[in-house]
Structure formats: structure tokens, C-alpha cells
C-alpha positions as a Markdown table, in Angstrom:
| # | Residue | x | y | z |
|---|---|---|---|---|
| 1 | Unk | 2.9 | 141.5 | 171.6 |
| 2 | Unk | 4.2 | 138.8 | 173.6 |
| 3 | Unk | 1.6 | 138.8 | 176.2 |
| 4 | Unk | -0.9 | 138.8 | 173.6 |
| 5 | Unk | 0.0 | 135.4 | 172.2 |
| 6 | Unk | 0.2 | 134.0 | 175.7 |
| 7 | Unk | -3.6 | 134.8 | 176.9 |
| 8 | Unk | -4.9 | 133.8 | 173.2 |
| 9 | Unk | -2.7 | 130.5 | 174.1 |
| 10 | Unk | -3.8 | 130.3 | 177.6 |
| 11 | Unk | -8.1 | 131.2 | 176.4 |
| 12 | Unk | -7.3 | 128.4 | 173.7 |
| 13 | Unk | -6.2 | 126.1 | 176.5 |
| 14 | Unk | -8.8 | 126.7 | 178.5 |
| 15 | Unk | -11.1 | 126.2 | 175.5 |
| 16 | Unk | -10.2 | 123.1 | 174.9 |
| 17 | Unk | -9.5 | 121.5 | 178.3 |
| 18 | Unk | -13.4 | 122.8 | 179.4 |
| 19 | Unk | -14.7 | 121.1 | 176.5 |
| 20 | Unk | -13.5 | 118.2 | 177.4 |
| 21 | Unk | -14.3 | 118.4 | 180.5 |
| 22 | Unk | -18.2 | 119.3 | 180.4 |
| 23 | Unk | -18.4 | 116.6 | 177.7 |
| 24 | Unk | -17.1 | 113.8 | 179.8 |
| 25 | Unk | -19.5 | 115.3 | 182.7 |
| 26 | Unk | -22.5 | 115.5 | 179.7 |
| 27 | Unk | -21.5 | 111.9 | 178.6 |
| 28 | Unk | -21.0 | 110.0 | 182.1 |
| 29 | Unk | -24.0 | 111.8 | 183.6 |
| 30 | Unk | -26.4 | 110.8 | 180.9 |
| 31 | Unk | -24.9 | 107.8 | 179.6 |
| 32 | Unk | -23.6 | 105.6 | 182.3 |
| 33 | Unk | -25.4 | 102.2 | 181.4 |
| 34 | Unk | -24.2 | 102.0 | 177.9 |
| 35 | Unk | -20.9 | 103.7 | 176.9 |
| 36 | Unk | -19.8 | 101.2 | 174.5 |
| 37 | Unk | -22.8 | 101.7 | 172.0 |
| 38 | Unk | -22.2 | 105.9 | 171.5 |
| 39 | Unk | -21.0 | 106.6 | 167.8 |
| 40 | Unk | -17.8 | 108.7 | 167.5 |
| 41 | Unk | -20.5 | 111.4 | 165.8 |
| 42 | Unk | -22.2 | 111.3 | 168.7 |
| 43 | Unk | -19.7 | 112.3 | 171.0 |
| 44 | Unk | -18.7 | 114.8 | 168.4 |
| 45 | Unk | -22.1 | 116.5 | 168.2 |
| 46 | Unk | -22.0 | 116.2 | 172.4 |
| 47 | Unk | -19.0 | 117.8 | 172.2 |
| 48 | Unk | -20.1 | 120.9 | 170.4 |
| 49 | Unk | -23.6 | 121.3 | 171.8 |
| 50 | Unk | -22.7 | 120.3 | 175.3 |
| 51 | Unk | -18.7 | 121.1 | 175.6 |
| 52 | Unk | -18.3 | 124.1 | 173.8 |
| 53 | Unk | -20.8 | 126.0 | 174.7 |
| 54 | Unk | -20.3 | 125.3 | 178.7 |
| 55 | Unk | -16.6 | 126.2 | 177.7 |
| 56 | Unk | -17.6 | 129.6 | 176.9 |
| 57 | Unk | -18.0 | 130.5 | 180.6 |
| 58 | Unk | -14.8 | 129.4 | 181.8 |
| 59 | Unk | -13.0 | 130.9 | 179.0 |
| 60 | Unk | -14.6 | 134.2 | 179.1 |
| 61 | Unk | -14.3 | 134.2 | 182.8 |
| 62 | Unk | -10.9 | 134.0 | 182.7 |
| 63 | Unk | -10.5 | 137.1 | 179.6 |
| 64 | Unk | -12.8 | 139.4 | 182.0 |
| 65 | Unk | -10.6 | 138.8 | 185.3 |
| 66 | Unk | -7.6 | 139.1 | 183.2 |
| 67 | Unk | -8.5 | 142.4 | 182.1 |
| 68 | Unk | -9.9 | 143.5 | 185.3 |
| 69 | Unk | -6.8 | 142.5 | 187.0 |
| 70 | Unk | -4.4 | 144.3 | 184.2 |
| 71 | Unk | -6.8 | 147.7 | 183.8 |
| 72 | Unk | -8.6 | 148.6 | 187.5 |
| 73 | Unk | -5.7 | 150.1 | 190.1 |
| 74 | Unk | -8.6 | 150.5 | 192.4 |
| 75 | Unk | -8.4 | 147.9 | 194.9 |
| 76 | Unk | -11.7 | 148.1 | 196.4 |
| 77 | Unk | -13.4 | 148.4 | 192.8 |
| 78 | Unk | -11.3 | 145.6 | 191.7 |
| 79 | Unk | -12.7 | 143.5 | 194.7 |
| 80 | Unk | -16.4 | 145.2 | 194.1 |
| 81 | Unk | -15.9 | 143.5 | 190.3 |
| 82 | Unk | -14.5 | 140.4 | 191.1 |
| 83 | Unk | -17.0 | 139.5 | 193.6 |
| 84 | Unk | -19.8 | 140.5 | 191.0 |
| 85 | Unk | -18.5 | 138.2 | 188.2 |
| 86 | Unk | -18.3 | 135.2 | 190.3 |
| 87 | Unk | -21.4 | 135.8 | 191.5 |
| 88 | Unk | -22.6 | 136.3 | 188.1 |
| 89 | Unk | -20.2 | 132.9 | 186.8 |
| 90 | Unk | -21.5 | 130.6 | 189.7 |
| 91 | Unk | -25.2 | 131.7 | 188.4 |
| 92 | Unk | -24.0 | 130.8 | 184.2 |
| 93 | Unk | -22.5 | 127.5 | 185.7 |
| 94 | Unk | -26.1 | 127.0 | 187.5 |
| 95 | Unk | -28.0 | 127.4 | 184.8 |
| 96 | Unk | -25.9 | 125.9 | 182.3 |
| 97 | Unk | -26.0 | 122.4 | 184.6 |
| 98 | Unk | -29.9 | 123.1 | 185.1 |
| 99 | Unk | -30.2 | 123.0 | 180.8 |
| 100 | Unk | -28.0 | 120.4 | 180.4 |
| 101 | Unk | -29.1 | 117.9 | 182.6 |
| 102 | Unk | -32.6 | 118.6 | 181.7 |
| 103 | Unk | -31.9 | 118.4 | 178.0 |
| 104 | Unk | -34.6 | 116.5 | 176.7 |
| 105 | Unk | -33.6 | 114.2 | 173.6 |
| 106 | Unk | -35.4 | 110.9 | 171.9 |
| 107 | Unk | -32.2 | 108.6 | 172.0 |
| 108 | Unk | -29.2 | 109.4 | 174.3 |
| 109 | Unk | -26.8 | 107.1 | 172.4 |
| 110 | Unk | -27.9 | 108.9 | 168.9 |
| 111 | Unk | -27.8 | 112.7 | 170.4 |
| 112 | Unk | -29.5 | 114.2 | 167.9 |
């Protein structure tokens, strides 16, 4: 029971600090000339269309090896799998970067 509090703690974490992290990416990226001017609902609404969502992958990353690491003995299988899911997370991440910065929207500083 103990473990199971400390990887919900740890996927919380992990929550948290990559949505923070893709919406400070999202926010300098696209919104370098006027930072002052963004509403505090603006970077909320970045922060939950932009941030949590490219959290996911990290977060779920880290569940899947965590399992795969705790359940697969096989050490060649385990290496089969591992090299398959980040193959599989460096393509997520790709794509996730393509939609973001290609996110089309009328007013940056609104984000609507």
C-alpha cells in the first residue's frame, strides 16, 4: 500500500511540474513580444489546453515504464518494450509540438 501512494505522488508530481512546463514553453514561444498584457484567465485556459494535455505524455510515460519495469523479468522483452515506447513517446512529443505551435487562434493574448 505504500508503494501505491508513492507512484500516485510521484504521477501527481509529474502532473503538475509538465504542466508547467509546456505552458511556459506554449506561453514564451507564442507570446514573446507582449507578456505583460496576458490575463491571469488566459494563462489559465493555456494552461489546461496547452499544459495538461502535453502533461499526459510524460505522466503516462512514466506509469507504463513503471509497470514494465515492476511486471516483465524478461530482460530482452523488457528492452524490446522500452525501446518501443520511446519510440512511440518521441513521436507523441512530435506531434504534440507540431499542434501546438501550429495552433491557430484570433488573439494570442485573449487565447480563446
Amino acid at each position: 500500500m505504500k508503494t501505491t501512494y508513492k507512484i500516485i505522488f510521484l504521477s501527481i508530481l509529474i502532473l503538475i511540474i509538465s504542466t508547467i512546463g509546456f505552458t511556459y514553453w506554449y506561453i514564451s514561444d507564442h507570446l514573446l513580444s507582449n507578456l505583460s498584457a496576458i490575463r491571469i484567465q488566459s494563462v489559465i485556459d493555456i494552461a489546461i489546453q496547452i499544459g495538461l494535455v502535453g502533461a499526459l505524455i510524460p505522466t503516462f510515460s512514466f506509469l507504463i515504464f513503471y509497470f514494465l519495469i515492476k511486471r516483465i523479468n524478461n530482460k530482452w522483452l523488457l528492452f524490446l518494450l522500452i525501446i518501443i515506447l520511446i519510440t512511440s513517446i518521441i513521436a507523441a512529443i512530435y506531434w504534440f509540438i507540431l499542434c501546438a505551435i501550429f495552433h491557430e487562434f484570433n488573439n494570442p493574448i485573449l487565447f480563446k
